[in-house]
C-alpha positions as CSV (number, residue, x, y, z in Angstrom):
1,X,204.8,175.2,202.9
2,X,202.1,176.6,201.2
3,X,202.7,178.0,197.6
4,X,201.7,181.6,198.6
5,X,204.2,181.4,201.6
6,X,206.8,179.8,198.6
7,X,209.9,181.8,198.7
8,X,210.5,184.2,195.6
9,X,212.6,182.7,192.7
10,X,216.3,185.0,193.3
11,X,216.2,187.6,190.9
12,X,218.2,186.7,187.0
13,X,219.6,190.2,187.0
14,X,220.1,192.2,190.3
15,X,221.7,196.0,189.6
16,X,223.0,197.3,193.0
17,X,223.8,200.5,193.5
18,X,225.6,201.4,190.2
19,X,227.3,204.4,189.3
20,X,228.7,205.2,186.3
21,X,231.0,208.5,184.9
22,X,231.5,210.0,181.6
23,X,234.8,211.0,180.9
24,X,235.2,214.9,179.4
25,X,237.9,217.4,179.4
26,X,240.0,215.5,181.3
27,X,237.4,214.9,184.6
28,X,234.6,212.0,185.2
29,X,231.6,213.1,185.5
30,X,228.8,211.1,187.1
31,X,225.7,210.3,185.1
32,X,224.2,207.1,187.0
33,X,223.9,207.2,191.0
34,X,223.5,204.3,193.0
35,X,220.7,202.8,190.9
36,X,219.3,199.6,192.1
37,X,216.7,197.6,190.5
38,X,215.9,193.2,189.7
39,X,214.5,191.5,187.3
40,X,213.3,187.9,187.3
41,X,212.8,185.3,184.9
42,X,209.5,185.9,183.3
43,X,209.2,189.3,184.1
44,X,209.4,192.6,182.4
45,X,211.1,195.5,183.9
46,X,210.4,198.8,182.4
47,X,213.1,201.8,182.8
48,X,211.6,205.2,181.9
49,X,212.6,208.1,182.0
50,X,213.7,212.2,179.9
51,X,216.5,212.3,178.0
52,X,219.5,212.1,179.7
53,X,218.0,210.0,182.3
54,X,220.3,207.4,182.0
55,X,218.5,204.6,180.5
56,X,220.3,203.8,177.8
57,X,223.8,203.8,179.5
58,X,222.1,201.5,182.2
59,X,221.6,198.9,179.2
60,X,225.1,199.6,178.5
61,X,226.6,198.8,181.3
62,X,224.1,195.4,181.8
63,X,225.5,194.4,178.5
64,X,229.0,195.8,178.7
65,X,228.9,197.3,175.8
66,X,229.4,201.0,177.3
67,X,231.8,203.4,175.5
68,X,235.6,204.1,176.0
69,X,235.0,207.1,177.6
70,X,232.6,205.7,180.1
71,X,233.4,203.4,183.0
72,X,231.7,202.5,186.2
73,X,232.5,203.5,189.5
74,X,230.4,201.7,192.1
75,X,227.9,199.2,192.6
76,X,227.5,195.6,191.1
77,X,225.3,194.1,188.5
78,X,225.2,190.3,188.8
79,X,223.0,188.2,186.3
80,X,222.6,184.3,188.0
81,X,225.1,185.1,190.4
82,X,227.9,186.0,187.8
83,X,229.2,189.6,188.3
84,X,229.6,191.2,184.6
85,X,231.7,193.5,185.9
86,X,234.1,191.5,186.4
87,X,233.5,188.6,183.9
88,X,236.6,188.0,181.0
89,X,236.1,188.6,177.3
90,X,235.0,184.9,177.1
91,X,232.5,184.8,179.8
92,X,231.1,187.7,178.2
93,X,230.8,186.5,174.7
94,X,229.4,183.4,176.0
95,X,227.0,184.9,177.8
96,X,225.5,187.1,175.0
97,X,225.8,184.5,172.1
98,X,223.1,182.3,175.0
99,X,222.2,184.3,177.9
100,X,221.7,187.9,176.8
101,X,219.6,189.5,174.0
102,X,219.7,192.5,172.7
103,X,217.2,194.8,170.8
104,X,218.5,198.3,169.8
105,X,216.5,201.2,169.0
106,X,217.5,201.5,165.6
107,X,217.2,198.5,163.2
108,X,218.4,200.1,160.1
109,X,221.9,200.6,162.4
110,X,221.7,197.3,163.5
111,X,221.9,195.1,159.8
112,X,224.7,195.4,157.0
113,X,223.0,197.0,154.2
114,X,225.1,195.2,152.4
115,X,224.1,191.7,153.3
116,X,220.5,190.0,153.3
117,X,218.8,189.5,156.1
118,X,219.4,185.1,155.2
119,X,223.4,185.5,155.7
120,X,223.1,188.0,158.8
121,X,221.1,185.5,160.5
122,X,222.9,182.7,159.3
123,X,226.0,184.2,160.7
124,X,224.5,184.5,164.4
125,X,222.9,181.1,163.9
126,X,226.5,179.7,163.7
127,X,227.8,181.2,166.7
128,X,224.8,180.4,168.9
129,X,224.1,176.6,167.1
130,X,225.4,173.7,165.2
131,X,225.9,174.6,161.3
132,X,223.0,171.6,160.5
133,X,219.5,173.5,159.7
134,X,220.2,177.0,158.9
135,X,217.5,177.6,157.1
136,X,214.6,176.2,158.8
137,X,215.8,177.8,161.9
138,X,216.3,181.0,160.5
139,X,212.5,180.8,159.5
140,X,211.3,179.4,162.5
141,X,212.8,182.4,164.2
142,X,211.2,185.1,161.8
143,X,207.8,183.3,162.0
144,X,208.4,182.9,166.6
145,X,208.7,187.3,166.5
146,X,205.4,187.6,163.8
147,X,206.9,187.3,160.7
148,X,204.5,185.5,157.7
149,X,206.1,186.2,154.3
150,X,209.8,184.5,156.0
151,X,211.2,183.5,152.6
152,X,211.0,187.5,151.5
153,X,212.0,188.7,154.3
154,X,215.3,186.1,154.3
155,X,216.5,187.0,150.9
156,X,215.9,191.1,151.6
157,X,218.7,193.7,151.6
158,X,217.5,195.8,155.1
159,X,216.8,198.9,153.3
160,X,213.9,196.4,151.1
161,X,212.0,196.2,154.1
162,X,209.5,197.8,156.6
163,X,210.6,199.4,160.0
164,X,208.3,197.2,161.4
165,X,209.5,194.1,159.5
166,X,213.5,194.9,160.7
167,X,212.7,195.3,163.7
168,X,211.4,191.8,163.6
169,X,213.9,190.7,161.8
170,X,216.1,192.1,164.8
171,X,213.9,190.4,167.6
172,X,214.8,187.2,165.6
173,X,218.5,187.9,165.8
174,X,218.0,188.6,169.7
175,X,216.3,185.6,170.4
176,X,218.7,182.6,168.3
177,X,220.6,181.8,171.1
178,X,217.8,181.1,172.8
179,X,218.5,184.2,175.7
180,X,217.3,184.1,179.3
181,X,217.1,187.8,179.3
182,X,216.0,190.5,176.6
183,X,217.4,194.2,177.0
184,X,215.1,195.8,174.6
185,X,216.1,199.5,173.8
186,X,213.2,201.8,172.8
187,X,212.0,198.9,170.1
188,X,209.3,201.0,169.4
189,X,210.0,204.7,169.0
190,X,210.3,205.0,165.2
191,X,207.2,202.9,163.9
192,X,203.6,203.7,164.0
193,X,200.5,203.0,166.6
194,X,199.6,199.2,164.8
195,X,203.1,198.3,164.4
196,X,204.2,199.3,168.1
197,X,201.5,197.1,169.2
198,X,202.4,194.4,167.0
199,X,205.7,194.3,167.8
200,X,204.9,194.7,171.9
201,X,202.5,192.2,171.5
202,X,205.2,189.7,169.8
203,X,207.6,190.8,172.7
204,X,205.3,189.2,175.0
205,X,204.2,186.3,173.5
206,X,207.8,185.3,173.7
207,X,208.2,186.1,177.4
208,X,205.1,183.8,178.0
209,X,206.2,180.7,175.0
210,X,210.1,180.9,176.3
211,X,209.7,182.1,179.9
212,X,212.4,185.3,178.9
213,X,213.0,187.7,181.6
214,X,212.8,191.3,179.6
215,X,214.2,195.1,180.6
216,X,212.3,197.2,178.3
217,X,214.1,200.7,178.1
218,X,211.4,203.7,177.2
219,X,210.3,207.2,177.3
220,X,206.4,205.9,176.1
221,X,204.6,205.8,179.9
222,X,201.0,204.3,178.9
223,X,203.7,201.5,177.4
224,X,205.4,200.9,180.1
225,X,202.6,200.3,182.0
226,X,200.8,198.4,179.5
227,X,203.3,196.5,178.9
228,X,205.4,195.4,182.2
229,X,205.5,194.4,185.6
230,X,207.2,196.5,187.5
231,X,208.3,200.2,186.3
232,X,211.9,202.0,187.5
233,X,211.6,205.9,186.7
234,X,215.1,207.3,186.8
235,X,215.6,211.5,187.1
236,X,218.7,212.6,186.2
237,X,220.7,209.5,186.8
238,X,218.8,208.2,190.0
239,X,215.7,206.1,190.7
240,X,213.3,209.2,191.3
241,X,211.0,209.6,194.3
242,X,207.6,208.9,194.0
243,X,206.1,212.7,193.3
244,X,208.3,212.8,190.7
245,X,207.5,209.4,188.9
246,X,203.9,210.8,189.6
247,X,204.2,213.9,187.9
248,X,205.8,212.1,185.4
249,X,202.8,209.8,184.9
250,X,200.5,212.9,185.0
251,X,201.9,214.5,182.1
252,X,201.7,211.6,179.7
253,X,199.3,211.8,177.0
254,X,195.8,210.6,177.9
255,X,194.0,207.6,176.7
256,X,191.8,208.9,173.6
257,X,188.4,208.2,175.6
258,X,189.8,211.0,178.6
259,X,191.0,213.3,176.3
260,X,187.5,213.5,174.5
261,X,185.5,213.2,177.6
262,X,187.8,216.8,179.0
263,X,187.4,218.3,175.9
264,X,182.9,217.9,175.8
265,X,182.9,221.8,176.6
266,X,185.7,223.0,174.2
267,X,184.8,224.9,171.2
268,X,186.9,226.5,168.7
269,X,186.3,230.2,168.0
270,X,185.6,229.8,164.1
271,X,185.9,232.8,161.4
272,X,183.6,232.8,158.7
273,X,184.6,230.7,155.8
274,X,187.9,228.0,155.5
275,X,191.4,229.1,156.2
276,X,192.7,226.2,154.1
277,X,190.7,224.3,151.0
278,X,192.0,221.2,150.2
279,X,190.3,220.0,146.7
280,X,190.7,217.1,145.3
281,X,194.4,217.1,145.4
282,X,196.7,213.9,143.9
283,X,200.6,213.9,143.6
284,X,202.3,210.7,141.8
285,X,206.2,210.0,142.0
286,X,206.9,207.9,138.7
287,X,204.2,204.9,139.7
288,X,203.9,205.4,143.3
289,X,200.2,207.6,143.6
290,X,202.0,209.2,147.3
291,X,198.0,211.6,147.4
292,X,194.4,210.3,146.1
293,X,192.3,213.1,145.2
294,X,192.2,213.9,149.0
295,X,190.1,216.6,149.8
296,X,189.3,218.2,153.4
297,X,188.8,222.4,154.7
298,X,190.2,223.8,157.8
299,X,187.9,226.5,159.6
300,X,189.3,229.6,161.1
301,X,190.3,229.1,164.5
302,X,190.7,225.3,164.8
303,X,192.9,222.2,164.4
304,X,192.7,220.0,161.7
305,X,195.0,216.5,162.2
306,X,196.3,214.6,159.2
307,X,196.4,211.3,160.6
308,X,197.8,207.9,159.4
309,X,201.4,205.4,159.3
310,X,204.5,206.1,157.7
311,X,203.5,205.9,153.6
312,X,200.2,207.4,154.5
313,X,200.9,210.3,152.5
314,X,201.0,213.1,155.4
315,X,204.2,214.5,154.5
316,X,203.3,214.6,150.9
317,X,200.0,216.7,151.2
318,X,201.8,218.7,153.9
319,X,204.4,219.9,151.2
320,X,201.8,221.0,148.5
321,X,199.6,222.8,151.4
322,X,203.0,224.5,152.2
323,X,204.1,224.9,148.1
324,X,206.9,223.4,148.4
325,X,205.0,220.5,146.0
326,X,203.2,221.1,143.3
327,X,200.1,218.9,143.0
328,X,199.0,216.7,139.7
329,X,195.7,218.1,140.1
330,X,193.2,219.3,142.2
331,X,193.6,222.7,144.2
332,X,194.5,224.5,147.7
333,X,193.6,227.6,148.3
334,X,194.5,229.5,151.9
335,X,191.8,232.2,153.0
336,X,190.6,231.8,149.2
337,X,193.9,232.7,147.4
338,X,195.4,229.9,145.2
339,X,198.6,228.0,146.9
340,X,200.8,227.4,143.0
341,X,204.5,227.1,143.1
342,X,204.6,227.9,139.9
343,X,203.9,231.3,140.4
344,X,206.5,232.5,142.6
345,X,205.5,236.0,142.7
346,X,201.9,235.1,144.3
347,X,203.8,232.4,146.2
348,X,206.1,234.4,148.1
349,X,203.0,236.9,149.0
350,X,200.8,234.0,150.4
351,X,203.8,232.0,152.1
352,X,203.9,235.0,154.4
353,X,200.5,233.3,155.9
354,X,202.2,229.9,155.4
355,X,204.3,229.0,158.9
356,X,205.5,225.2,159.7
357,X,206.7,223.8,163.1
358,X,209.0,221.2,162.5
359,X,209.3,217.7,164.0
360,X,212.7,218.2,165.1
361,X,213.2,221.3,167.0
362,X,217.4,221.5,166.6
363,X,217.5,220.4,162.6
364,X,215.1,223.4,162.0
365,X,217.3,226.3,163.8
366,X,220.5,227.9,161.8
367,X,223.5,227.0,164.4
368,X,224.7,230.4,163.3
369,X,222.3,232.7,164.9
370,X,221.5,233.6,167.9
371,X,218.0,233.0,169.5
372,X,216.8,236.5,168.8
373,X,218.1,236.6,165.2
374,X,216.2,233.0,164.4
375,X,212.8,234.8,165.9
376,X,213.2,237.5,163.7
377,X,214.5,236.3,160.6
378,X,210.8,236.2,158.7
379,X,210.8,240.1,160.3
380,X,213.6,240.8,158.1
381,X,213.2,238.4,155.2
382,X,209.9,240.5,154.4
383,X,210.6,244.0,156.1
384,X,208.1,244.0,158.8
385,X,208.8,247.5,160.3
386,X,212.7,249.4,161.5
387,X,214.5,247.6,163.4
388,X,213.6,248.6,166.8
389,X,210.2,247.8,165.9
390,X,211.2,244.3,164.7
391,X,213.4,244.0,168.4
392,X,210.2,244.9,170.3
393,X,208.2,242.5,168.1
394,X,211.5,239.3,169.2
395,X,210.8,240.8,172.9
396,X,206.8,240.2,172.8
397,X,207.3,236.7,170.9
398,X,209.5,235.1,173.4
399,X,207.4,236.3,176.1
400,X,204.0,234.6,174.4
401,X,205.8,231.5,174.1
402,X,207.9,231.4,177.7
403,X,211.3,232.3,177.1
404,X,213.3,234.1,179.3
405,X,214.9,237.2,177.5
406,X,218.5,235.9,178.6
407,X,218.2,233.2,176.2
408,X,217.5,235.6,173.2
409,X,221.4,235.9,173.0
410,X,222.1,232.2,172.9
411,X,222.9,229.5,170.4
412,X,220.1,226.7,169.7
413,X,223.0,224.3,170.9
414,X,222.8,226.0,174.1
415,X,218.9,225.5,175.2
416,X,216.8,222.3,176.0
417,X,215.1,220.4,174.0
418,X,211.8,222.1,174.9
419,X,213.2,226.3,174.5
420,X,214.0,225.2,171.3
421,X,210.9,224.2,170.0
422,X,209.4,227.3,171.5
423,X,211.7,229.2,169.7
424,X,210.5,227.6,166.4
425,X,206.9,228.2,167.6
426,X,208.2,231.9,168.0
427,X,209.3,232.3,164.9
428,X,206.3,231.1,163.0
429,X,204.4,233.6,165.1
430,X,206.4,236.2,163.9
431,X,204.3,237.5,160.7
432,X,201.1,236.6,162.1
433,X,200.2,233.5,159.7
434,X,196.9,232.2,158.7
435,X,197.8,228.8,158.6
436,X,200.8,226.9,160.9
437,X,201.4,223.3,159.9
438,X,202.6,221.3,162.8
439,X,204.5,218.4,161.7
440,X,204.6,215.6,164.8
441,X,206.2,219.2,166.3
442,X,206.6,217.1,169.9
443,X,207.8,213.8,168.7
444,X,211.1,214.4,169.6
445,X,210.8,215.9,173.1
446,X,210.6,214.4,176.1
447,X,206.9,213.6,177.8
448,X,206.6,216.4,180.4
449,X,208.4,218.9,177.7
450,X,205.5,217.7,175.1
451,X,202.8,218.4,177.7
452,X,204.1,221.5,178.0
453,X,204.5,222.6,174.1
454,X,201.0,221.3,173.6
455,X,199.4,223.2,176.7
456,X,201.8,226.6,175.2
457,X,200.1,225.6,171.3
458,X,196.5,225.6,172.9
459,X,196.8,228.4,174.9
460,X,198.1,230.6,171.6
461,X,195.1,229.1,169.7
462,X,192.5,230.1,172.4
463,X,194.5,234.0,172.3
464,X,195.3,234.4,168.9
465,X,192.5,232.5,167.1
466,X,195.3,230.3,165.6
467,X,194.5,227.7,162.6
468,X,196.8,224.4,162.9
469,X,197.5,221.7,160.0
470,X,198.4,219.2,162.7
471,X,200.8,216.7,161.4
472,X,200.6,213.0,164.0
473,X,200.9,209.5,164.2
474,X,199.6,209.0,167.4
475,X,196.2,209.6,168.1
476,X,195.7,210.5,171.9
477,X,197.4,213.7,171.1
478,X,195.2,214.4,168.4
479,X,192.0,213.8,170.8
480,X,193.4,216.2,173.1
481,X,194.8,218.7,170.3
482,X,192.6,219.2,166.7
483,X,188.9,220.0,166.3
484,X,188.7,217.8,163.0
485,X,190.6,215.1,161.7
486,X,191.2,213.3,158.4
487,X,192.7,209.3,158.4
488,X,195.0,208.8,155.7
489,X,195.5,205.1,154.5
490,X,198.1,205.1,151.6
491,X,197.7,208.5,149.9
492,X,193.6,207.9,150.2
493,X,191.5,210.1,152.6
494,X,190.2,206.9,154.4
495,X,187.6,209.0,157.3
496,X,187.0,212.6,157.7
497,X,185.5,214.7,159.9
498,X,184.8,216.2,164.2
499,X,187.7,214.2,165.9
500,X,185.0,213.3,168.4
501,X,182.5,211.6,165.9
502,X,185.6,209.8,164.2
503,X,186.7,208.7,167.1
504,X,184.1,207.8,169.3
505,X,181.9,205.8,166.3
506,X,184.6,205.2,163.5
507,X,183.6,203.9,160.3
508,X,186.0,202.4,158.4
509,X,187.9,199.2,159.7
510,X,191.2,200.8,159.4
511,X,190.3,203.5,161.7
512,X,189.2,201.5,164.3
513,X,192.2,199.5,163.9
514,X,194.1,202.5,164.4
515,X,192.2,203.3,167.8
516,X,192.7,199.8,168.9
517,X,196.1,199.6,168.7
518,X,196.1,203.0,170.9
519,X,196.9,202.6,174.4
C-alpha cells in the first residue's frame, strides 16, 4: 500500500456529540449541543467562536475541570481510546500530570503571587518527574517556550514580569510532563501584536520539536487560520453551518494591505485648522518618563490612532489630552483653547468638547440607571435645554446609533455586549464634542459586534464631521479606521504621520516590526 492510500493515524481526542447543561434556578439548561469534532497527534484544532459560544466550557469538559453547576448530558469524549467521562480521580490526575496540558487565558490567575516562578515550577516538576535536576529542567523548559533571561525569570514573583513572559512561563508549566495534547485557552487575548506572534510562534515550534497534538480555543479568526489545521466555528452551542462560519470570516478585521487598498478613495472632510494640538508633551511618574516630548495635531474631521504595546505610553497621553493628567511640560490645546487641569473653571467649559468611549462597554455604564438616563446624563450635568428637549435629544441619539427605543428603559445588565457600547457612543454624542477619544472601544466585543461598532463610528464621522483620538493595539483596525497615525515605543513618538504612508513604506525598524507581526 502506497503511503497516500496509508490509512489515517485514529484521532488522540475524538468529541462526539457532547452536550452539556448549566444548572440555574433549579433547571438545566443546555449550552453545548451535540458537538463533534477530532484532533490528531500533530495537529492543531482551532474552536472559534462569540461569546457564549461555548468554547471555553468545551475545554472544560475535555479537561474535566467543568464547574459544580455544570454537568454533561450526552455524547462522549475519548482521548487514545480512554473515555474521560468516565475515568476515576486517578486516571484523571495521571493523565494531566503526562497526557494533557493546559494553557489558560489568564496567566496572572494561573501563578501564586506569592511564590516565584523557580518553586511553582519545581512543584509540577515533582509531580510529573524524578526530584534529581530540578533546576536544569526547569530552565530547559523556559528556554523550549522562548524564554532567554531563564535565571530572572526563575527567581521572579509573577507580578515582576511581562504578560508575555508569564504566559511563557505558563506554556513551560503545560508542557513538564511532557503532554501529548495542549488545550490552549485564548493564550493570546491580553498581549500585544509582537508578543501574540511570539508566543504563537513558540506554540508551534513545539508542536513540530515534540509532535503535540494542540486545541487552540479563540475569538481572533485571521489566528485561527494562521495558525491551525482544521477550524470548528461553534454558534450558540453547536458547530455552525457553513454561511454562518462564512459571515463570520467576513466580518473579521482585514489584513492591513486590504484595508488600505479599500480605503484609496476615502478622504476625510477636514475643517480649517487642528481640533487637537499635541506639543511637546512629557509626563514622568517618580523615574519612569511614561510621555517623551510627544507631539502630533488632529485635523477636523478625521482619525488620528495612537498606536503601540502595553507601556507605550497610550493611556498616559490619552489622560492629559482628556485633563484628567496634567503634563510636566509641553501643551494641548482643543480647537485652540488650552486643555490645564489646574484650572477647573476653563476645564469644566472645554471638557464639554472632550467625550471618551471606553474599552469596556459595561465598566463604563452606572448599573443604576436606566439606558435613557446614561444617554442623557451629560444633558443634565451641563443643562442642555428643559427636559422634554433633553428626552427628544435621548430619542434622536439612540436612533443615530441603532437602538431600539424599548431598550431606553433598560439596565446595561440587560443588553448585549454590542447595545452597550452604542449606548456609550450615545452618550458622548450627546453635547456635540469636538474631540471623542476611543480607547481600544471594540476590544472587548465579539468580531461581528466590532465590525458592526466600527462601520456605526464611520458612518457618524462621515454624518457628523466627527474628530476621533483612536486608542489601539492592533493595527488592521487602525488601516481600516484613522486618517493619521502616530507609533509610540516607550513613551517616545517613534513614526508619525498618513496611516497609509506609515504603513505602506515604514521607517523605523520598530514599526515594521509591528506590521510584521500583524496577520
Amino acid at each position: 500500500m502506497s503511503r497516500s492510500e496509508a490509512p489515517a493515524d485514529p484521532p488522540l481526542l475524538r468529541v462526539r456529540d457532547l452536550s452539556i447543561a448549566y444548572r440555574a434556578a433549579r433547571q438545566w439548561n443546555p449550552v453545548v449541543h451535540d458537538v463533534s469534532f477530532d484532533v490528531r497527534g500533530g495537529e492543531t484544532v482551532a474552536l472559534i467562536g462569540e461569546s457564549g459560544s461555548g468554547k471555553t466550557t468545551l475545554a472544560g469538559a475535555v479537561l474535566r475541570i467543568l464547574p459544580a453547576n455544570a454537568r454533561t448530558t450526552g455524547g462522549t469524549i475519548l482521548f487514545d481510546g480512554t473515555d474521560l467521562g468516565r475515568a476515576s480521580r486517578r486516571q484523571l490526575r495521571q493523565l494531566r500530570s503526562h497526557e494533557l496540558g493546559y494553557v489558560p487565558q489568564d496567566p496572572t490567575m494561573s501563578f501564586n503571587p506569592l511564590r516565584t516562578v523557580r518553586s511553582q515550577l519545581y512543584e509540577i516538576l515533582r509531580l510529573t518527574g524524578p526530584e534529581r535536576g530540578l533546576a536544569a529542567e526547569a530552565e530547559a523548559l523556559l528556554r523550549r517556550a522562548g524564554v532567554c533571561d531563564t535565571a530572572r525569570v526563575l527567581d521572579s514573583y509573577p507580578h515582576q514580569l511581562s504578560g508575555g513572559l508569564l504566559q511563557r512561563a505558563l506554556i513551560a508549566a503545560a508542557i513538564a510532563g511532557r503532554p501529548r495534547l495542549l488545550i490552549a485557552d485564548e493564550p493570546t487575548s491580553a498581549l500585544d501584536a509582537t508578543i501574540q506572534k511570539g508566543i504563537l510562534d513558540t506554540l508551534d515550534q513545539l508542536r513540530a520539536e515534540l509532535g503535540l497534538a494542540v486545541l487552540l480555543i479563540t475569538h481572533d479568526l485571521a489566528l485561527a487560520a494562521a495558525h491551525s489545521d482544521q477550524v470548528v466555528t461553534l454558534d450558540r452551542g453547536r458547530v455552525a453551518s457553513p454561511p454562518y462560519a462564512e459571515a463570520l470570516f467576513a466580518s473579521a478585521p482585514k489584513p492591513v494591505a486590504v484595508a488600505l487598498a479599500e480605503r484609496a478613495d476615502d478622504t476625510a472632510r477636514e475643517a480649517p485648522g487642528p481640533a487637537l494640538t499635541v506639543d511637546s508633551v512629557s509626563k514622568t511618574f517618580g523615574r519612569l518618563t511614561a510621555v517623551d516630548a510627544v507631539s502630533f495635531d488632529v485635523a477636523s474631521g478625521t482619525t488620528h490612532a495612537l498606536v503601540g504595546e502595553s507601556g507605550s505610553g497610550k493611556t498616559t497621553l490619552a489622560r492629559v489630552v482628556l485633563g484628567l493628567l496634567h503634563a510636566d511640560s509641553g501643551a494641548v490645546r482643543l480647537a485652540g483653547q488650552p486643555i490645564d487641569p489646574t484650572d477647573r473653571v476653563a476645564l469644566r467649559k472645554v471638557r464639554r468638547d472632550l467625550q471618551i468611549v471606553h474599552q469596556n462597554p459595561y465598566g463604563s455604564l452606572d448599573p443604576r440607571y436606566t439606558v435613557s438616563r446614561i444617554i442623557g446624563e451629560p444633558l443634565v450635568r451641563y443643562r442642555a435645554g428643559n427636559r422634554r428637549q433633553r428626552q427628544a435629544r435621548i430619542d434622536e441619539l439612540a436612533d443615530a446609533v441603532g437602538l431600539p427605543t424599548n431598550v431606553l428603559q433598560h439596565r446595561a445588565r440587560e443588553l448585549s455586549g454590542g447595545q452597550r457600547q452604542r449606548v456609550a457612543i450615545a452618550r458622548a454624542l450627546a453635547l456635540n464634542p469636538k474631540l471623542i477619544v476611543l480607547d481600544e472601544p471594540t476590544s472587548a466585543l465579539d468580531v461581528r459586534i466590532q465590525d458592526q461598532v466600527l462601520q456605526l463610528l464611520q458612518t457618524l464621522q462621515r454624518e457628523r464631521s466627527l474628530t476621533y483620538l483612536f486608542i489601539s493595539h492592533d493595527l488592521r483596525l487602525v488601516a481600516g479606521l484613522a486618517h493619521t497615525v502616530t507609533i509610540l515605543r516607550r513613551g517616545t513618538a517613534v513614526e508619525s504621520g498618513p496611516v497609509a504612508d506609515v504603513f505602506r513604506s515604514p521607517a523605523e525598524e520598530y514599526t515594521r516590526a509591528l506590521l510584521a507581526s500583524v496577520l
